[in-house]
C-alpha positions as CSV (number, residue, x, y, z in Angstrom):
1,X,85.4,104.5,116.4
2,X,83.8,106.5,114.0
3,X,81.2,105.1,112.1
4,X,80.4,105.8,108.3
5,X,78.4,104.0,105.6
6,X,80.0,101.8,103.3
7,X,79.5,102.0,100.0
8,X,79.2,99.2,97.7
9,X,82.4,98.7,96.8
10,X,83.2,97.6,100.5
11,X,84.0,94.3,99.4
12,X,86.6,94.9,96.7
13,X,87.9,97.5,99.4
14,X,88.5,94.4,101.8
15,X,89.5,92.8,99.4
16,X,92.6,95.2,98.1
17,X,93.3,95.5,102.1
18,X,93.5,91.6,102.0
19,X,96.4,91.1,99.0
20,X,98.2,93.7,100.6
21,X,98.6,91.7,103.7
22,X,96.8,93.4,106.0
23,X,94.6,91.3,109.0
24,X,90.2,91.7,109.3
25,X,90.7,94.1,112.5
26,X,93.4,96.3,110.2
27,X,90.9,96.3,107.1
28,X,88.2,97.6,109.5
29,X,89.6,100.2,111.2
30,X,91.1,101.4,107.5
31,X,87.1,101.5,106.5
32,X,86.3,103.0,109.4
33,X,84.2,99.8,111.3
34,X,84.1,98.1,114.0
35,X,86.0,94.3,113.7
36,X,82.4,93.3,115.0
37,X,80.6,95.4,112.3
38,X,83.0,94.0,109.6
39,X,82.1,89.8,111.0
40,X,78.3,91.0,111.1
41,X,78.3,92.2,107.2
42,X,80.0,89.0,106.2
43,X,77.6,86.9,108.6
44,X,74.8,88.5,106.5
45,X,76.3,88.1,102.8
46,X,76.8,84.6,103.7
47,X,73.0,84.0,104.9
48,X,71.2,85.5,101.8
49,X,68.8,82.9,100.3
50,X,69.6,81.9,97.3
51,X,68.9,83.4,93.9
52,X,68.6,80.4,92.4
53,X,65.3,78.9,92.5
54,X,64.7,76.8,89.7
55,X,67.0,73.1,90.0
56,X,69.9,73.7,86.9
57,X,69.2,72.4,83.7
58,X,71.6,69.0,82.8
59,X,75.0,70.3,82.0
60,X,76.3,68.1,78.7
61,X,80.4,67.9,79.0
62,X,82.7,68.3,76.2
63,X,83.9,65.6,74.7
64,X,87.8,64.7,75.9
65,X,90.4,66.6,73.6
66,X,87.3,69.1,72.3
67,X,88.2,72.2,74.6
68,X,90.2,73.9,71.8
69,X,86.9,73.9,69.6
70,X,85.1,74.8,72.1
71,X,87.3,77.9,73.2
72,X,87.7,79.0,69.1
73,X,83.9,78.9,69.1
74,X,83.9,81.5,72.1
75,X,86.8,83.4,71.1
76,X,84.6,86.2,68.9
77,X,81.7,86.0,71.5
78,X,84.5,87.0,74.6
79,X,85.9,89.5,72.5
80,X,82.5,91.0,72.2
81,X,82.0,90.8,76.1
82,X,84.7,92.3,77.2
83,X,84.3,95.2,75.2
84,X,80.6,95.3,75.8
85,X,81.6,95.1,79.7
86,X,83.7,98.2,79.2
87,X,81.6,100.4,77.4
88,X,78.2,100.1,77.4
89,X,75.5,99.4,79.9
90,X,75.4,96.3,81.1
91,X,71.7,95.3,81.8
92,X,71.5,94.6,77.7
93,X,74.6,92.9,78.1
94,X,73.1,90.6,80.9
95,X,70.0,89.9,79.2
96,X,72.1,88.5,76.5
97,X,73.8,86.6,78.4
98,X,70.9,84.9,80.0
99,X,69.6,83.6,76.9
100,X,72.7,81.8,76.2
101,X,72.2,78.1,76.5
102,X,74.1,76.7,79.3
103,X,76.4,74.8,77.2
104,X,77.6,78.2,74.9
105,X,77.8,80.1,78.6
106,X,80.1,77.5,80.2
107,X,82.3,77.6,77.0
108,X,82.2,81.3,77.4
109,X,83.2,80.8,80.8
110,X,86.4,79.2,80.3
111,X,87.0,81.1,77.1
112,X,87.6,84.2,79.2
113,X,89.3,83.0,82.4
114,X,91.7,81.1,79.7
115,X,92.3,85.4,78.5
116,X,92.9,86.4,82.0
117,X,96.6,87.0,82.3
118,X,97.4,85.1,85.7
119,X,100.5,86.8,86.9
120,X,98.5,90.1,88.0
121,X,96.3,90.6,91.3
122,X,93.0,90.6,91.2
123,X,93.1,94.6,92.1
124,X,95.6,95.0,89.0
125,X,92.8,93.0,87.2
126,X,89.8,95.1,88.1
127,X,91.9,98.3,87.7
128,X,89.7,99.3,85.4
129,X,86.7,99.8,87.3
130,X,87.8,102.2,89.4
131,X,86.9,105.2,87.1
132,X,83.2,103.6,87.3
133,X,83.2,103.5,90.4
134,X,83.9,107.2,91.1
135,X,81.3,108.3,89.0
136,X,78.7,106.2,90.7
């Protein structure tokens, strides 16, 4: 088998393989890998130390019945993101993000996988990258 360099996108690759019912030694020979090749990039994904160093700050829950506050509070701020996401670059965006306290990024959190329609695939959800991806 011919062997070629994934890019970085081999994951989301697998993972489009993967919804469309297709088994690990199918999804390798499609990316042009060995089955082996494909268990020995997983192995190393899942032995990465960890990013995070520091133990997490004391997450404060929402008070029972306070969800729907919480998610109007957010609403503007995920608007905002997901255009951001879309159109500019994203290392302000991060930075941003990061200085959120952990309480307005949780909130955040569930604001936007409360916007994420839930009868389309993930692929049909990250559709949109695609053009990015080809002019990388």
């Amino acid at each position: 088998m011919s062997r070629r360099p994934l890019g970085d996108h081999w994951l989301q690759e697998y993972s489009h393989f993967r919804e469309m019912g297709f088994s690990d030694e199918a999804i390798a020979a499609r990316l042009g890998i060995t089955l082996d090749g494909l268990s020995r990039r997983f192995a190393r994904m899942n032995n990465r130390p960890s990013q995070l160093v520091a133990e997490p700050e004391p997450v404060e829950y929402p008070e029972p019945g306070s969800e729907s506050a919480l998610a109007e509070q957010s609403i503007e701020v995920a608007a905002e993101v997901i255009c951001r996401i879309r159109e500019e670059d994203t290392h302000g965006l991060w930075a941003d993000l990061s200085r959120m306290t952990p309480n307005c990024l949780l909130s955040l959190v569930f604001t936007l996988a409360a916007m994420v329609p839930d009868d389309r695939t993930v692929g049909q959800l990250l559709a949109w990258t695609e053009p990015l991806a080809a002019a990388s």
